[in-house]
PDB file as gemmi writes it, atoms N, CA and C in Angstrom:
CRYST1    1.000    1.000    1.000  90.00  90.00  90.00 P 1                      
ATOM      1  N   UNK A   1     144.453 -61.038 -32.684  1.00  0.00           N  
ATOM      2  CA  UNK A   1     144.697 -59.723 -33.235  1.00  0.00           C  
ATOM      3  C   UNK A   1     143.562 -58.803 -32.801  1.00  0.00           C  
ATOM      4  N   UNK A   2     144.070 -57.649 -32.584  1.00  0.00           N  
ATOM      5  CA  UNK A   2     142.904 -56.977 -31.703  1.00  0.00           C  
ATOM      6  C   UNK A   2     143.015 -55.931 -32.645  1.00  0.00           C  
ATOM      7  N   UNK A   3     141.578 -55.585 -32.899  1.00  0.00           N  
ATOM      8  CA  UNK A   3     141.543 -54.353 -33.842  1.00  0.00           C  
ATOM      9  C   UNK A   3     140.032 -53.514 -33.504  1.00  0.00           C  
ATOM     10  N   UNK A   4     141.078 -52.484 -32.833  1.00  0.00           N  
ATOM     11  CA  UNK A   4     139.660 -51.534 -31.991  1.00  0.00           C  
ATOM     12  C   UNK A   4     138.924 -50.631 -33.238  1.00  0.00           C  
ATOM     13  N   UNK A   5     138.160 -51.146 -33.996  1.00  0.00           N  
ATOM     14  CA  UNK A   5     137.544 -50.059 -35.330  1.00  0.00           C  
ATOM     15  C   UNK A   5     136.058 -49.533 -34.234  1.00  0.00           C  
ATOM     16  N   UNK A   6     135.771 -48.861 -35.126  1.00  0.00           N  
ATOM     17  CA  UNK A   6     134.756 -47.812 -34.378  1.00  0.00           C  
ATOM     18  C   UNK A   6     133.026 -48.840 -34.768  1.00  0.00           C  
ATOM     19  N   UNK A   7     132.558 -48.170 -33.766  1.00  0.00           N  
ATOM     20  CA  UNK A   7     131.386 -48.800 -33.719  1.00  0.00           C  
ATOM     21  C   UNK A   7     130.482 -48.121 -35.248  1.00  0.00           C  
ATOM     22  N   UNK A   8     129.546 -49.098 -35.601  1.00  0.00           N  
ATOM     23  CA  UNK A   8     129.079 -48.325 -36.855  1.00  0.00           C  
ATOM     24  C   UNK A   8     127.190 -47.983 -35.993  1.00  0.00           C  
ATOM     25  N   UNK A   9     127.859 -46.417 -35.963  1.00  0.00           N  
ATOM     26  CA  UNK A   9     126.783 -45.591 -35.534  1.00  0.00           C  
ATOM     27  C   UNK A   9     125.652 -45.249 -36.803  1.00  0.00           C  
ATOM     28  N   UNK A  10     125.847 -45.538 -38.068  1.00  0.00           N  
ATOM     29  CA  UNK A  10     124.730 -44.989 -39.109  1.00  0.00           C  
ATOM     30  C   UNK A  10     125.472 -43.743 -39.940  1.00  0.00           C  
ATOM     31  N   UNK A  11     126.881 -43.340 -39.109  1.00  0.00           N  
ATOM     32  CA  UNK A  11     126.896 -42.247 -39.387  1.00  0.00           C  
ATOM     33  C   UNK A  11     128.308 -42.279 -40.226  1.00  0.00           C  
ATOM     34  N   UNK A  12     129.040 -41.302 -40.972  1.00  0.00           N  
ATOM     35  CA  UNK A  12     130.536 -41.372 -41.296  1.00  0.00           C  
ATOM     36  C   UNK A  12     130.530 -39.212 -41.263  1.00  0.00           C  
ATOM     37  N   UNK A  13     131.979 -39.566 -41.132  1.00  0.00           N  
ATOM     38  CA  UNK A  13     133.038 -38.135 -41.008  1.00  0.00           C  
ATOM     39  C   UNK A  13     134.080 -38.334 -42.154  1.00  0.00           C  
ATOM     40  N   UNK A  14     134.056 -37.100 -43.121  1.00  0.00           N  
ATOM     41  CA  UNK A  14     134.769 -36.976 -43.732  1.00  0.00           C  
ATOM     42  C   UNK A  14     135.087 -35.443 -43.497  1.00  0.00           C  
ATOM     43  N   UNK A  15     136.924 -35.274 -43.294  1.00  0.00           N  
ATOM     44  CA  UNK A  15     137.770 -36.422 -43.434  1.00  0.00           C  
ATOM     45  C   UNK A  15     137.794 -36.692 -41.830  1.00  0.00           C  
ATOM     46  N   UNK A  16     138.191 -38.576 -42.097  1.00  0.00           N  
ATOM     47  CA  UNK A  16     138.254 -39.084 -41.083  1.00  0.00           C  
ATOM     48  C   UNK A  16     140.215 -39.450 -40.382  1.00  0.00           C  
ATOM     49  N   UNK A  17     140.067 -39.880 -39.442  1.00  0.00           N  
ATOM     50  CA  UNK A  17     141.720 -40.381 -39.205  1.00  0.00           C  
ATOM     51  C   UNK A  17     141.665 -42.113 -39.379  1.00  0.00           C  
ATOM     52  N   UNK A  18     142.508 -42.780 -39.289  1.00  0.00           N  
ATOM     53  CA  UNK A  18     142.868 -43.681 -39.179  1.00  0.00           C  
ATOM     54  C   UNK A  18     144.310 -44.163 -39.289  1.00  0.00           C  
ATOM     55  N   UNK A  19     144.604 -45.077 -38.119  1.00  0.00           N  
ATOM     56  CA  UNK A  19     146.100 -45.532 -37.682  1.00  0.00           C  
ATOM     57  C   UNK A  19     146.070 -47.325 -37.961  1.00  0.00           C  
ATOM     58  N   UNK A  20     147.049 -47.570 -38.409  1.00  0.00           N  
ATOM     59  CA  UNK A  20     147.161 -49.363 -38.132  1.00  0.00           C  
ATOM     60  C   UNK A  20     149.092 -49.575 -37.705  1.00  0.00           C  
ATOM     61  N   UNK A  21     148.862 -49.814 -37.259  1.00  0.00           N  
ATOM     62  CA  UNK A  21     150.075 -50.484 -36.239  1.00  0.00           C  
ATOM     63  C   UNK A  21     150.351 -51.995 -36.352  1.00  0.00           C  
ATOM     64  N   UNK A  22     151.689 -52.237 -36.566  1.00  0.00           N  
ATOM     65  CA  UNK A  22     151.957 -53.429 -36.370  1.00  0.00           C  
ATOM     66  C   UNK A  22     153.227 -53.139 -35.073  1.00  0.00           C  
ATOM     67  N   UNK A  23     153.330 -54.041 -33.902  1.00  0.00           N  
ATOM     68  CA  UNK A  23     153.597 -54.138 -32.515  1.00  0.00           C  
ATOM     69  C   UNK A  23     154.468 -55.196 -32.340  1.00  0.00           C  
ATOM     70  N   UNK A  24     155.699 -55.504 -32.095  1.00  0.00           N  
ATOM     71  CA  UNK A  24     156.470 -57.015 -31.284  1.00  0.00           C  
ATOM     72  C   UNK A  24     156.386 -56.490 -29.813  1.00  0.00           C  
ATOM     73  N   UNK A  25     155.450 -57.362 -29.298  1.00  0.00           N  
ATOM     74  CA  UNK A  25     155.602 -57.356 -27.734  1.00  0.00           C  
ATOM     75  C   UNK A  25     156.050 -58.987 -27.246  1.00  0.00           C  
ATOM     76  N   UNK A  26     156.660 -59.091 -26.694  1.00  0.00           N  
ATOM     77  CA  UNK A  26     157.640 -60.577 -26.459  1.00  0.00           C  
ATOM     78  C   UNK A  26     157.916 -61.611 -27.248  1.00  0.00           C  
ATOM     79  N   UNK A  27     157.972 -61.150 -28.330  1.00  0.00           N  
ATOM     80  CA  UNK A  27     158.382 -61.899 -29.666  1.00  0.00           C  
ATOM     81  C   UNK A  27     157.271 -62.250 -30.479  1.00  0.00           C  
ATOM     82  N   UNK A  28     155.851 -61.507 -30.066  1.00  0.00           N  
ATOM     83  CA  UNK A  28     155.078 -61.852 -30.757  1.00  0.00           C  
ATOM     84  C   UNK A  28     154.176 -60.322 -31.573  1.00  0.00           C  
ATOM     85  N   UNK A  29     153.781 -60.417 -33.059  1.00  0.00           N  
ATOM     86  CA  UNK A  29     153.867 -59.244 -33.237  1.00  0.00           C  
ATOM     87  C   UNK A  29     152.371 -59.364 -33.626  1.00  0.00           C  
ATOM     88  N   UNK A  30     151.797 -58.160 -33.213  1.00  0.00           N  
ATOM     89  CA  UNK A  30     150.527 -57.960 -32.879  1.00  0.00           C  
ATOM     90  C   UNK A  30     149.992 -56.526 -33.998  1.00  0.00           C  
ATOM     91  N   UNK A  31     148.520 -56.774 -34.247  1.00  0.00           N  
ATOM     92  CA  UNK A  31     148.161 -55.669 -35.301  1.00  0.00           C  
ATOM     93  C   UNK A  31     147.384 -54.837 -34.675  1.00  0.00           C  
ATOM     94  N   UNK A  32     147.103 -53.507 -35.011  1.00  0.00           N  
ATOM     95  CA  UNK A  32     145.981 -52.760 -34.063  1.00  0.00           C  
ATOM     96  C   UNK A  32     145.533 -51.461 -34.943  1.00  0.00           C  
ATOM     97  N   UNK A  33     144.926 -51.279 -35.021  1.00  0.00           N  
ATOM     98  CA  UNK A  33     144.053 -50.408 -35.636  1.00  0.00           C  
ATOM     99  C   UNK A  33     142.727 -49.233 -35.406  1.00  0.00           C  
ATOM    100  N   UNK A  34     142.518 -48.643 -36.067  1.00  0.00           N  
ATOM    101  CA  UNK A  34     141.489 -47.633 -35.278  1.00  0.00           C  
ATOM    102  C   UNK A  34     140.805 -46.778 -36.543  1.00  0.00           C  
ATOM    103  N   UNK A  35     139.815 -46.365 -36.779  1.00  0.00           N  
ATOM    104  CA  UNK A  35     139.785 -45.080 -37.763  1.00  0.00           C  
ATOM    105  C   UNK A  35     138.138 -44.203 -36.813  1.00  0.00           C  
ATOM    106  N   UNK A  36     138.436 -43.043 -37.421  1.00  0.00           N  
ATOM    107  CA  UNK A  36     137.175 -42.327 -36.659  1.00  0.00           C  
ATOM    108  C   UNK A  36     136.199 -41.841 -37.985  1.00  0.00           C  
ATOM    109  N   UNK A  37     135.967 -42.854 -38.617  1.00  0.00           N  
ATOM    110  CA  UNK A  37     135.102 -42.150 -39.652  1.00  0.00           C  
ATOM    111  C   UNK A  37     133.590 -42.963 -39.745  1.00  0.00           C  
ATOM    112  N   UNK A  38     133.311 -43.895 -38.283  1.00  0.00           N  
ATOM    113  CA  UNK A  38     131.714 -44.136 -38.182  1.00  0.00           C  
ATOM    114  C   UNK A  38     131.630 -43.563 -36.879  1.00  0.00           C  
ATOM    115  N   UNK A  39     131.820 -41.902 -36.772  1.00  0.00           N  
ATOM    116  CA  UNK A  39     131.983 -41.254 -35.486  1.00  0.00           C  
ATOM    117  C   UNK A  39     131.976 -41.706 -34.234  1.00  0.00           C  
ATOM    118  N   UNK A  40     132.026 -42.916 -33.810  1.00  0.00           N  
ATOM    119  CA  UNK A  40     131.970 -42.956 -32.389  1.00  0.00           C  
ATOM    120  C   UNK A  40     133.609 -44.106 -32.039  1.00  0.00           C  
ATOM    121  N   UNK A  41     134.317 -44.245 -31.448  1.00  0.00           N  
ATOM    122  CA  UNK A  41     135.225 -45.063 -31.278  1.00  0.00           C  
ATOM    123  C   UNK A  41     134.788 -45.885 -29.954  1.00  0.00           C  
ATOM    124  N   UNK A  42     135.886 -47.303 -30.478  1.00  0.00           N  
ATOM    125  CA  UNK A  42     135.405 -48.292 -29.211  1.00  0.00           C  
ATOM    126  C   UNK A  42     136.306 -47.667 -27.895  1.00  0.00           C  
ATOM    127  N   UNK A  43     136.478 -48.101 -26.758  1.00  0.00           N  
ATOM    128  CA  UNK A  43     136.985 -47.830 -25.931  1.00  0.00           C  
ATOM    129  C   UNK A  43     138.836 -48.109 -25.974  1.00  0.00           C  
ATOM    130  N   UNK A  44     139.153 -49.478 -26.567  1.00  0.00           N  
ATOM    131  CA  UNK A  44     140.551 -49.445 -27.119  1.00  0.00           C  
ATOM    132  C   UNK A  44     141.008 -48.641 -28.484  1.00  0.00           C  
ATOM    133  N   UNK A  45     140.102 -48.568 -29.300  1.00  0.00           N  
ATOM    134  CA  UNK A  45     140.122 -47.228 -30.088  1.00  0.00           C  
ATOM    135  C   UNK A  45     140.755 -45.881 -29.687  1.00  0.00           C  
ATOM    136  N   UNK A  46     140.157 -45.920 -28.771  1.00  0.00           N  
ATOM    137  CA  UNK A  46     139.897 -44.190 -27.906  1.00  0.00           C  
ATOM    138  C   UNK A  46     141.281 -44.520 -27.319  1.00  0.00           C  
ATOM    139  N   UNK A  47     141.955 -45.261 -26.806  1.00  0.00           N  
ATOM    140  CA  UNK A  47     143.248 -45.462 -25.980  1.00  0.00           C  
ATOM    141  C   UNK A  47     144.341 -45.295 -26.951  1.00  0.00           C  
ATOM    142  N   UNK A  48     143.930 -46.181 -28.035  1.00  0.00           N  
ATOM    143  CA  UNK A  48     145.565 -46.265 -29.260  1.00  0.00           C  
ATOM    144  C   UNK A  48     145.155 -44.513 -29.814  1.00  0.00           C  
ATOM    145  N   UNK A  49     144.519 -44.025 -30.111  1.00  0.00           N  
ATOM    146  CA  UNK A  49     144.285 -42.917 -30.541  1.00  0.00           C  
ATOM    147  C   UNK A  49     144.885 -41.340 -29.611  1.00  0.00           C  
ATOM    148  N   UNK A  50     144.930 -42.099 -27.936  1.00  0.00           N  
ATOM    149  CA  UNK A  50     145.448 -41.642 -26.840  1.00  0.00           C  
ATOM    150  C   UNK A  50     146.998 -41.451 -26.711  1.00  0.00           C  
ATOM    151  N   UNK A  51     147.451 -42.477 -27.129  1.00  0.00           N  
ATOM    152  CA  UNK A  51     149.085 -43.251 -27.251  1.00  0.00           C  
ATOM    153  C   UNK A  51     149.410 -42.176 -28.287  1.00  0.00           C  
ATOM    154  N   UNK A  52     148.741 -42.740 -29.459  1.00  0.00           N  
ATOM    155  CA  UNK A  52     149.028 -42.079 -30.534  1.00  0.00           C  
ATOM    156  C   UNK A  52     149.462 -39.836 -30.338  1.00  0.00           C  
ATOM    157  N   UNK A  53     148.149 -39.677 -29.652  1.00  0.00           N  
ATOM    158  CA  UNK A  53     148.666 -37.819 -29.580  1.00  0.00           C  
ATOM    159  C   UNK A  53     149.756 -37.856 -28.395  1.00  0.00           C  
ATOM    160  N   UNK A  54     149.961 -38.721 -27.599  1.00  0.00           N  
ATOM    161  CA  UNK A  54     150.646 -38.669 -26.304  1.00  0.00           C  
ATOM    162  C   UNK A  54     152.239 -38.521 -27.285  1.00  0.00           C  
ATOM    163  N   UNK A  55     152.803 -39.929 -28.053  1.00  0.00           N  
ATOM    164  CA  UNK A  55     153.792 -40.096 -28.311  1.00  0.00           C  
ATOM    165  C   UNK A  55     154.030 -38.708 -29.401  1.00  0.00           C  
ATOM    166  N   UNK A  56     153.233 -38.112 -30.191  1.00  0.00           N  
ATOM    167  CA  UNK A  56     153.387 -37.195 -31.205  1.00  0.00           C  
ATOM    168  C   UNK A  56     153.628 -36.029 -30.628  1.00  0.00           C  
ATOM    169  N   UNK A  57     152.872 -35.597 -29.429  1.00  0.00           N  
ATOM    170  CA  UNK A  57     153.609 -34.344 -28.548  1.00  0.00           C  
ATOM    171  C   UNK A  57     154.554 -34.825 -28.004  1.00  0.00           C  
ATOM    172  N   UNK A  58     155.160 -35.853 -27.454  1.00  0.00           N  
ATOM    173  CA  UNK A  58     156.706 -35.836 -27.117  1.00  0.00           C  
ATOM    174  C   UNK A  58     157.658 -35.928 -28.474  1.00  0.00           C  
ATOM    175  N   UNK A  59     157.167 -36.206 -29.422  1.00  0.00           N  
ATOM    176  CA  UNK A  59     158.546 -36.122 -30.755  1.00  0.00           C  
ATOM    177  C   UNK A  59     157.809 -34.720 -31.314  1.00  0.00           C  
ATOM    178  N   UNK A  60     157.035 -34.315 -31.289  1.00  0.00           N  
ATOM    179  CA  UNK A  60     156.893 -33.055 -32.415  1.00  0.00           C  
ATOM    180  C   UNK A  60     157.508 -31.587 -30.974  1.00  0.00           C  
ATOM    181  N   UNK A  61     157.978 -31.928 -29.544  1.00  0.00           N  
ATOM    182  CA  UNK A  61     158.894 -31.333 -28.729  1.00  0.00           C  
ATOM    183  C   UNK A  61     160.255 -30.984 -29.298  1.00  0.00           C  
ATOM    184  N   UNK A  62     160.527 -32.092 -29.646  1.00  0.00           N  
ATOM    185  CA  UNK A  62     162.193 -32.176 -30.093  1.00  0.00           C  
ATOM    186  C   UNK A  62     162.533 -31.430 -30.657  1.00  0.00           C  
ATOM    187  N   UNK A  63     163.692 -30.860 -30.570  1.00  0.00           N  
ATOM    188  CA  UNK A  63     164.226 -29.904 -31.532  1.00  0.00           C  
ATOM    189  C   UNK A  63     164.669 -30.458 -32.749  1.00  0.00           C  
ATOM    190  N   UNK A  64     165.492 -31.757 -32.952  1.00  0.00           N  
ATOM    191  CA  UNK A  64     165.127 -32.134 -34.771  1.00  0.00           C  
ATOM    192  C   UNK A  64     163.725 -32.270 -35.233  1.00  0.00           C  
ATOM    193  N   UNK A  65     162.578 -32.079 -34.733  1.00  0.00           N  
ATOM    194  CA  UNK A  65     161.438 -32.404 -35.631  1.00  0.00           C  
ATOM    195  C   UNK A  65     161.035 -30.351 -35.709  1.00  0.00           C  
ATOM    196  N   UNK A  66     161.152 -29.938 -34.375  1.00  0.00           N  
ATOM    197  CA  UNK A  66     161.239 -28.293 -34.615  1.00  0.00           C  
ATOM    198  C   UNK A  66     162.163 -28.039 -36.459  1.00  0.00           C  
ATOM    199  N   UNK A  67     163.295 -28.574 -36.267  1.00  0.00           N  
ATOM    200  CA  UNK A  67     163.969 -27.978 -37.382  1.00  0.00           C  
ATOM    201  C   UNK A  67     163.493 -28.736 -38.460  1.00  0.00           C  
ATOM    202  N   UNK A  68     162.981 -29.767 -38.979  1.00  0.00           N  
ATOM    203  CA  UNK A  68     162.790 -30.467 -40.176  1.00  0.00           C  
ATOM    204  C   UNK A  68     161.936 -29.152 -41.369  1.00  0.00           C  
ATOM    205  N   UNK A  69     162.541 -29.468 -42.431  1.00  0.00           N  
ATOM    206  CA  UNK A  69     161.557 -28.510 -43.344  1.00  0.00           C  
ATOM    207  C   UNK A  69     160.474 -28.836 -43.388  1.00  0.00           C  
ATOM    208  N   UNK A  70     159.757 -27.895 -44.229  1.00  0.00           N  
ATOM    209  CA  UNK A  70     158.310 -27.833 -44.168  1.00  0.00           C  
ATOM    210  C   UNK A  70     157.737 -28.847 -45.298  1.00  0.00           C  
ATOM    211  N   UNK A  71     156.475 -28.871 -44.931  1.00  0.00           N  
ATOM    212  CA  UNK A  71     156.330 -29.921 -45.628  1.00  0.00           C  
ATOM    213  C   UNK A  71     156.045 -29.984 -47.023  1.00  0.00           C  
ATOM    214  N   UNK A  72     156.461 -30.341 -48.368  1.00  0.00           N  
ATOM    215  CA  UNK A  72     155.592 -30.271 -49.845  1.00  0.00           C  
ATOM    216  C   UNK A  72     154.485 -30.908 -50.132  1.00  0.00           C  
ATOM    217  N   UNK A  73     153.183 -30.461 -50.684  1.00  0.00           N  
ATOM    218  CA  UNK A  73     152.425 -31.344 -51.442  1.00  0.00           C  
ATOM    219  C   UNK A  73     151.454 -31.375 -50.140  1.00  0.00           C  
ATOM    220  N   UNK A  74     150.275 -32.305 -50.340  1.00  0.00           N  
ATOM    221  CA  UNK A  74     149.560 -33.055 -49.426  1.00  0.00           C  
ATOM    222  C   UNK A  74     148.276 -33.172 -49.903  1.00  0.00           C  
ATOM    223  N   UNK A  75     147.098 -33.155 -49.630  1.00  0.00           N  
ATOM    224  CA  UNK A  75     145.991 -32.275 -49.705  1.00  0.00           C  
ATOM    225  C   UNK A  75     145.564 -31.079 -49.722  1.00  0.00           C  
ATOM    226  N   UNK A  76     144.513 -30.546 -50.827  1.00  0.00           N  
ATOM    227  CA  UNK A  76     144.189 -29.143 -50.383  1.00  0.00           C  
ATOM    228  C   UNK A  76     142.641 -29.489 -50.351  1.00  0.00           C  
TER     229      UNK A  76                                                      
END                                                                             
């Protein structure tokens, strides 16, 4: 299980991101992970975090995610 977490620089970011993924790649299902809140990321970090804005600008393109309502609630 490969889990790219960030190197612990001394330091933290608030607020931070963090993703965890669970993956079936040839029948075997794999975990992966990332967060940016000991500011520096590992190098597979920096890649799933890559994937991650890559795949979100091709669906936040679409015209059903254009039309979805707005959102309620969240953080302020």
């Amino acid at each position: 299980m490969l889990s790219p977490l960030p190197l612990d620089m001394g330091c933290s970011t608030t607020p931070y991101s963090e993703d965890r993924w669970k993956v079936l790649i040839n029948g075997v299902e794999r975990t992966f992970a990332w967060s940016s809140e000991k500011c520096e990321l590992t190098d597979d970090a920096q890649q799933l975090k890559e994937l991650r804005d890559y795949i979100f600008e091709m669906v936040s393109a679409k015209k059903e995610y254009i039309e979805l309502p707005e959102a309620v609630g969240g953080y302020d």
